[in-house]
C-alpha positions as CSV (number, residue, x, y, z in Angstrom):
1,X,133.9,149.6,118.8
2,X,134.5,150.8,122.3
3,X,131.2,151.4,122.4
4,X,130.0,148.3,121.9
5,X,132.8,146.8,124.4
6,X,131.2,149.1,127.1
7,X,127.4,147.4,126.4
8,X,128.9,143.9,126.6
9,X,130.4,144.6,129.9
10,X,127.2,145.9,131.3
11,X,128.3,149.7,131.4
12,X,126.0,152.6,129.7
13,X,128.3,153.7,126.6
14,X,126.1,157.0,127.4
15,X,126.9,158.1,130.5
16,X,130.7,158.2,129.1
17,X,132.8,160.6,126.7
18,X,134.5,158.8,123.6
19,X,137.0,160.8,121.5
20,X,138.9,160.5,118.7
21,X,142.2,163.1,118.8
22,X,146.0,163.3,118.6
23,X,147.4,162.6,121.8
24,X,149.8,165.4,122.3
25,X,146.8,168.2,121.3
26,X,144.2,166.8,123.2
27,X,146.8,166.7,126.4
28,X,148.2,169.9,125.7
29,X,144.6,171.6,125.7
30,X,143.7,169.6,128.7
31,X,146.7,170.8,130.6
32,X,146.0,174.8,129.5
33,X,142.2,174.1,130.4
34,X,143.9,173.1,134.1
35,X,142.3,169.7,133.5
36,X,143.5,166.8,136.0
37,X,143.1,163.2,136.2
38,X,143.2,160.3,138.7
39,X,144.4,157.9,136.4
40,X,146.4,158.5,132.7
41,X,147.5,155.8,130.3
42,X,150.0,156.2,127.6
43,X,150.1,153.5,125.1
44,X,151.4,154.9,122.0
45,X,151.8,153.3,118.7
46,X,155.7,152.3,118.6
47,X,157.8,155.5,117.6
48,X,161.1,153.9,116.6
49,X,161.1,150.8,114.5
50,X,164.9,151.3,113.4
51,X,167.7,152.5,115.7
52,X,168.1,155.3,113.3
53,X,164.8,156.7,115.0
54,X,165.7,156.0,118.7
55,X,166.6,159.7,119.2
56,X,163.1,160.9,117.7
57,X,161.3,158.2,119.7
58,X,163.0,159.1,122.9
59,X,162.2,162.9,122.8
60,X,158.5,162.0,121.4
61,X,158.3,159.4,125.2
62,X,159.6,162.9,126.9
63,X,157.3,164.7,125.3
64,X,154.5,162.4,125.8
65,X,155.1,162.0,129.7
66,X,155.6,165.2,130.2
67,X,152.5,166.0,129.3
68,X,150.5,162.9,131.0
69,X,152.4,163.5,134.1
70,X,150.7,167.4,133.9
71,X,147.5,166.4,133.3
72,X,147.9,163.5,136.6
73,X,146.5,164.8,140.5
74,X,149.0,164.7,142.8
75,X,148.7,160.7,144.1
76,X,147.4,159.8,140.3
77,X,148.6,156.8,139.1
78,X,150.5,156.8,135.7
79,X,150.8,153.6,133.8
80,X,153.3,154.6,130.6
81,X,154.2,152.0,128.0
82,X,156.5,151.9,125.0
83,X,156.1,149.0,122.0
84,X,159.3,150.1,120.1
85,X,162.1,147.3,120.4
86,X,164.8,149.7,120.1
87,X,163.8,151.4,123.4
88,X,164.2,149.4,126.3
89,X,163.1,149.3,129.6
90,X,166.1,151.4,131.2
91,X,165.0,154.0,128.5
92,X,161.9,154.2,129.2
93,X,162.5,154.0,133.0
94,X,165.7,156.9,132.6
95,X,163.1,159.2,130.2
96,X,160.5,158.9,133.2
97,X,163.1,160.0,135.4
98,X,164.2,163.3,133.6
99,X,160.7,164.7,133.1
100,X,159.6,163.6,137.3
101,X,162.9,165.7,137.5
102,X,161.9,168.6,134.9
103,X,158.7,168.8,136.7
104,X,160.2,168.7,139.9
105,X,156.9,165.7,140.6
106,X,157.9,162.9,142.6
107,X,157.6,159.4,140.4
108,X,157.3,156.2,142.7
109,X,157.9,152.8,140.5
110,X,155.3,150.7,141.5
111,X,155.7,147.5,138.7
112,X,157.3,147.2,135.7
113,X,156.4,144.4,132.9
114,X,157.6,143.2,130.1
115,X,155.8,140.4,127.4
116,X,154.2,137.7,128.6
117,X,154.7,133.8,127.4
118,X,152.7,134.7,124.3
119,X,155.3,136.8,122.7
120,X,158.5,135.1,123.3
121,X,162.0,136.8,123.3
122,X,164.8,135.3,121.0
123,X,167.9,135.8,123.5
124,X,170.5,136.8,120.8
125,X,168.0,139.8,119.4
126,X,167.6,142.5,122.4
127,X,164.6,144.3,119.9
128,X,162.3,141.4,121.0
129,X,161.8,142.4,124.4
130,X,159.8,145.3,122.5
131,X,156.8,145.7,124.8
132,X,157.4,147.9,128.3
133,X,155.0,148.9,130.9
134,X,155.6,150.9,133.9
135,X,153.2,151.3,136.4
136,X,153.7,154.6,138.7
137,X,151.9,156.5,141.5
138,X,153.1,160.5,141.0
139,X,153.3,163.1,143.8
């Protein structure tokens, strides 16, 4: 499919490199191979659907930033997202903020976002404000 996304947008599916892999191997190897890049995008599936897995989805974010954020040039942009309902936007912003610390990498917040229009939020259930973007340059 991406592929043939590529093609309709006038771009030569051949001149780039599609993979298929698990997120956390394919940034762990790039990190030992001392691979960096400009620009990294974590969209994950959501990991916590029940509050009951809130603690396993906010370690799994760590883990995952932790390992975009090594894999970023200094000056990359970072653009991090969480679809999980059960982990807001402080969370995600206060996980971010403990691995820039770990790493001792400076984080500057350049947008956050939530839903647009299309998914609205029903005010008395916080869980559907469930999508989160943050958009970050990273010294």
């Amino acid at each position: 499919m991406a592929r043939s996304h590529f093609v309709l947008n006038g771009l030569d599916p051949d001149a780039h490199a599609f993979l298929v892999a698990d997120v956390f191997d394919y940034l762990g190897e790039a990190q030992q191979h001392g691979e960096q890049f400009d620009v990294v995008v974590l969209d994950p599936p959501a990991f916590a659907k029940t509050q009951a897995a809130r603690s396993q989805a906010l370690k799994a974010y760590r883990r995952l930033n932790m390992l975009g954020i090594q894999v970023l040039r200094p000056g990359g942009i970072l653009l991090t997202c969480s679809c999980s309902g059960v982990v807001g936007m402080d969370d995600l912003l206060g996980t971010l903020s403990q691995v820039a610390r770990h790493l001792r990498r400076p984080v500057q917040l350049l947008e956050s976002y939530t839903h647009g229009a299309d998914h609205p939020i029903n005010l008395v259930m916080p869980e559907t404000v469930y999508l989160k973007a943050v958009y970050c340059r990273v010294g």
